[in-house]
C-alpha positions in Angstrom: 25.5 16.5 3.1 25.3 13.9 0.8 22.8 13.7 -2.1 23.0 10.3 -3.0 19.8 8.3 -3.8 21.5 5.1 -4.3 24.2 3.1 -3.1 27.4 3.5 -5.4 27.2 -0.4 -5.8 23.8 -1.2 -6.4 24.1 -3.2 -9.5 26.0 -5.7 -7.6 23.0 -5.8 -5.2 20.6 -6.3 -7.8 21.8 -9.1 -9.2 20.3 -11.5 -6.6 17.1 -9.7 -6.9 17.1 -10.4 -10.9 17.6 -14.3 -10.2 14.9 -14.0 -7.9 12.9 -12.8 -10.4 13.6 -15.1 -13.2 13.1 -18.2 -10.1 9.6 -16.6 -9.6 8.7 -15.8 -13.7 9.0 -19.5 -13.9 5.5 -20.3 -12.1 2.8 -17.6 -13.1 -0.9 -18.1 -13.4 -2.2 -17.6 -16.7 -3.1 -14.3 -17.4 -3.1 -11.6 -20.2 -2.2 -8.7 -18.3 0.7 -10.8 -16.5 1.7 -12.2 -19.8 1.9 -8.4 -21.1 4.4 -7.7 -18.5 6.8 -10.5 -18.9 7.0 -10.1 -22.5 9.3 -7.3 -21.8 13.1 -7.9 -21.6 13.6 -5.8 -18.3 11.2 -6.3 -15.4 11.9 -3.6 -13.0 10.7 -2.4 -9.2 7.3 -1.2 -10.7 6.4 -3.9 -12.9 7.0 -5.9 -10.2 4.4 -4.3 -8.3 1.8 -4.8 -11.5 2.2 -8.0 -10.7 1.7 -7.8 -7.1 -1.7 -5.9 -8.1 -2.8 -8.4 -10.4 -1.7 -11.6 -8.1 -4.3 -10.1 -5.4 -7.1 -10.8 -7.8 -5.7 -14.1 -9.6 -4.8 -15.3 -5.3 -7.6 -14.0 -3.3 -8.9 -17.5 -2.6 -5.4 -18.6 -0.7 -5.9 -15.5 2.1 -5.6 -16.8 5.8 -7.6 -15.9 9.0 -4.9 -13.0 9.2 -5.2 -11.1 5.5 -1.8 -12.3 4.4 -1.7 -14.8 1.3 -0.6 -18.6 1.8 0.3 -18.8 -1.9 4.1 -19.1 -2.7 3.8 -17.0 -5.7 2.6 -14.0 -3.8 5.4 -14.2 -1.2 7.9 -14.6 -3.8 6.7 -11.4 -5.6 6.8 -9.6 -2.3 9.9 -10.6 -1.2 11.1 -9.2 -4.4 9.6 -5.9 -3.5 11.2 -5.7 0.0 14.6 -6.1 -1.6 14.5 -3.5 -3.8 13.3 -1.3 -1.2 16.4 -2.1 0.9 
């Protein structure tokens, strides 16, 4: 039985993820709770969610006929979410 939790080369696989981070950091709304979370030096899986939270409020206005969001912001933030969760 194996107990491992994580691959033994995930930091290789995070490394796309971080760029995809720093791509999306670079076109955030203006907000104080966002700005609060990127002052950090490390975003991580949960702060990445934070922002997810907050971009439902700050993106409502760009929802379709279908409840998914048309902005390229919110995409980009989930898409970051999937791949940690791969």
């Amino acid at each position: 039985v194996s107990r491992r939790h994580v691959n033994k080369e995930w930091q290789k696989s995070v490394i796309p993820i971080r760029e995809k981070i720093n791509n999306a950091i670079q076109d955030m709304p203006a907000h104080n709770d966002i700005a609060s979370l990127l002052s950090g030096s490390y975003i991580n899986y949960f702060h990445c969610h934070k922002i997810i939270e907050i971009l439902k409020e700050t993106e409502a206005d760009t929802k379709n006929l279908f409840g998914r969001y048309g902005s390229q912001r919110m995409k980009d933030w989930q898409d970051i979410v999937k791949n940690y969760e791969k």
